[in-house]
N, C-alpha and C positions, 0 to 999 in steps of 0.2 A: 281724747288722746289715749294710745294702747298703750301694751305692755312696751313694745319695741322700740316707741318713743320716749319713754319713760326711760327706758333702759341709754339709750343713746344720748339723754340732754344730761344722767347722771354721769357719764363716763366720758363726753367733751365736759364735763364742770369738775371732774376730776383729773383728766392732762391739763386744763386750766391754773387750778389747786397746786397739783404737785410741782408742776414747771416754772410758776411765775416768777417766784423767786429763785428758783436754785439755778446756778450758770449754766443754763443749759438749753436757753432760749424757749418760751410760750408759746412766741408768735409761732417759730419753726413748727415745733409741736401741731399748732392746730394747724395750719395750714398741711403739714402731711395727713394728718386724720381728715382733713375734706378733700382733698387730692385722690388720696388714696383709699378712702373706704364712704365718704357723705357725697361726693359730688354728684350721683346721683341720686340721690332720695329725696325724694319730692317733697315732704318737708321740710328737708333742708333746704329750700329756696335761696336765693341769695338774699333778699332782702332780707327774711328771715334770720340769715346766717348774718348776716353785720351785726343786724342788733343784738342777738345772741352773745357774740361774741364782747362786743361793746358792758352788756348787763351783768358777763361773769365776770367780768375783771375789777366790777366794780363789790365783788362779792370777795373777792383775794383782797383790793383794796382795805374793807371793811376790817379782816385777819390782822392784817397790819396795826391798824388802829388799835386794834384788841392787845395785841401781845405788847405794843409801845406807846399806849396810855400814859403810863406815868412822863415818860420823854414828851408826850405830845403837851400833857396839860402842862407840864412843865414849861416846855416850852411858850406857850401860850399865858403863861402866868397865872394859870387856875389854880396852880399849887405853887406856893415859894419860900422855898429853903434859905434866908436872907445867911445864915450863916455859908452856903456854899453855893449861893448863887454865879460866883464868879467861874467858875470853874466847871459850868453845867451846857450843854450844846444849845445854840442858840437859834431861835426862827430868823434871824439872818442869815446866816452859812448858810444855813436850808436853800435859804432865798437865792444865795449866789450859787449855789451847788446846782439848782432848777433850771437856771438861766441859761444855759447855753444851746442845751436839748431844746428846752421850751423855744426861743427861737426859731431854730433850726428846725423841730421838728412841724412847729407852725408854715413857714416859709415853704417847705417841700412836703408838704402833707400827701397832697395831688400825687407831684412824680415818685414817690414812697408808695403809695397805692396801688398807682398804675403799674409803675414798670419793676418793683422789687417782691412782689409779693405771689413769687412761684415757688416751686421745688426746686429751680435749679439754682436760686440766690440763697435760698435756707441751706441747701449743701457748701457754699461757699464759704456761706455766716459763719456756721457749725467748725467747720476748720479752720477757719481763719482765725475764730474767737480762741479755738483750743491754742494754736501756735501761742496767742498773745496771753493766754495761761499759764501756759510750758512755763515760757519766759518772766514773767511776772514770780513765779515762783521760785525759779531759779536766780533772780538777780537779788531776790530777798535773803538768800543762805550768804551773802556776801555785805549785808548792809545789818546797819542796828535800826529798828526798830523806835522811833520815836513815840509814834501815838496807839498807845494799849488799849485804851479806852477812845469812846468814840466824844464823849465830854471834851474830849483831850484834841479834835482837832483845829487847827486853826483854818482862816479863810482861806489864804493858800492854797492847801489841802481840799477844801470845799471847791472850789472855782475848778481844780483839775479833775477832782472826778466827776465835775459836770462838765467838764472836755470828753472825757473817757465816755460819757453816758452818749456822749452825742452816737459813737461808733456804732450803739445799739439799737439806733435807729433805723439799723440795715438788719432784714430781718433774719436767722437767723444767729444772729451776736450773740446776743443776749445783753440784755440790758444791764442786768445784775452781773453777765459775768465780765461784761466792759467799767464796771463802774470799782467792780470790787477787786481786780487785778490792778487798775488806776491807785487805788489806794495804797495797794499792798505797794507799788512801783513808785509810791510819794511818800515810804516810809510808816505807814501803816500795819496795823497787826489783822489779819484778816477777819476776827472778829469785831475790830471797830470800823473796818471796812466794809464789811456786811450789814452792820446796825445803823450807818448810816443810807449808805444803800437802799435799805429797806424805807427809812423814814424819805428819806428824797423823793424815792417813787411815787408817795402819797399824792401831795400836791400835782405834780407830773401827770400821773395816769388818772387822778380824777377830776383834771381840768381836759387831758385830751378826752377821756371816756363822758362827760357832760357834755361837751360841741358834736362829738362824735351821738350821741346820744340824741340831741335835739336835732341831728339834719337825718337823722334817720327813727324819727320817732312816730313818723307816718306808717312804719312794720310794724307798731307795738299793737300787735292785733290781741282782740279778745280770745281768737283760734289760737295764739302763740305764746300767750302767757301762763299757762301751765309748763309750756316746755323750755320755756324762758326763767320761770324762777324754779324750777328743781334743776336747772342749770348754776343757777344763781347761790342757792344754799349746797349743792355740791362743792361748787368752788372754795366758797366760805369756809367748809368744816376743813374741805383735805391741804386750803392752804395754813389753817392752825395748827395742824398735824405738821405740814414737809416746812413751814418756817420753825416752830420751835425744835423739831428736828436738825436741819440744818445749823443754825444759830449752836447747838449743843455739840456738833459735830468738825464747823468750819475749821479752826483753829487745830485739832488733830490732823485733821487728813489735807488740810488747805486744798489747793485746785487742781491740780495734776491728774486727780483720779476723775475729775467731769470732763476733766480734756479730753483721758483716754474713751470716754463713754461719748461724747462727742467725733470724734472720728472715727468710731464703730458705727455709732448710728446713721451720719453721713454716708458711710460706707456702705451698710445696709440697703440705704436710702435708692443710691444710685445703682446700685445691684436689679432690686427689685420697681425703679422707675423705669430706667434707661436699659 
């Protein structure tokens, strides 16, 4: 493998990284970068490119884990605080929060594939998701705040922003920014919307990315795993960077400002597509 592929599996494992979590859609992300600048490099194959794509996300997964260890063992009951156990987030919410995407996105995996995954559905996502930002933000200056903390929410609360997560099944959306506006719009504070967000995704993306993984594990060629795992530990480092990043930042600037960066890039998009 050269310099140049070297160079390209670090730089998709960084729009990977940086994107995954913050509202501002992944998928969108990568799918413009092979549209627009990989679709013809002959290492970038398609086959190639699925699994690729499938191996980093599972390297952003991993970040997660890292930064919400204590939530996870917690949850999992590796660790237990019997004095505040009541009042701590639980692997059921998780569980019903999963649920509705995980259907859904099981059920239309196929037609998601097939017919949503161009540039001209990612410009849609992109603005579609900002509008439902705008508004999410805006309806929050007028409501109190029930849940600060993400300990704090109840199944309710879990179940709708696993409604909300379905929306970002269209690519585009963004998964985090349909799930974390859902929160903010069920009386949430955007940083226990985000924290949970982020824990939801785990289960979610590495159950779709393991099927996803096995049906296309016929690409995991000896030729392709060099550029597969510096894709992989790209991902990794720059999502520990842009989550504890973002996590530090949500609650100041909340979402209005990814919206407006969302229909610039939309804009951009179609500019220089069409």
């Amino acid at each position: 493998m050269g310099l140049w592929e070297v160079i390209v599996s670090m730089i998709l494992g960084l729009v990977e990284g940086l994107t995954e979590f913050a509202p501002v859609s992944s998928t969108g992300h990568m799918i413009i970068v092979d549209e627009l600048w990989l679709h013809s490099k002959e290492l970038y194959s398609l086959p190639v490119a699925n699994t690729f794509k499938i191996v980093i996300q599972l390297g952003s997964i991993l970040a997660v884990v890292v930064i919400f260890k204590d939530k996870f063992t917690q949850m999992l009951h590796l660790k237990t605080d019997h004095r505040q156990q009541r009042n701590k987030l639980r692997l059921s919410q998780v569980i019903v929060g999963i649920i509705p995407a995980g259907v859904l996105g099981f059920v239309f995996e196929d037609y998601i594939d097939t017919y949503l995954f161009s540039v001209k559905t990612v410009i849609f996502g992109l603005a579609a998701g900002a509008l439902l930002m705008v508004y999410a933000d805006s309806i929050q200056k007028n409501k109190i705040i029930t849940t600060l903390s993400v300990d704090q929410i109840s199944y309710k609360q879990a179940f709708g922003m696993g409604l909300f997560q379905c929306i970002g099944l269209w690519p585009g959306f963004s998964r985090s920014g349909s799930t974390i506006s859902g929160g903010v719009l069920l009386g949430m504070s955007h940083r226990a919307s985000s924290d949970f967000t982020f824990i939801m995704a785990v289960p979610i993306m590495l159950g779709a990315s393991s099927l996803s993984l096995i049906k296309n594990f016929q690409y995991f060629t000896v030729e392709a795993f060099p550029f597969i795992l510096i894709g992989f530990i790209s991902a990794f480092l720059f999502a520990l960077l842009s989550i504890r990043f973002f996590l530090k930042l949500i609650n100041r600037i909340k979402l209005v400002p990814f919206a407006i960066y969302r229909v610039l890039l939309a804009a951009v998009i179609y500019l220089l597509y069409f």
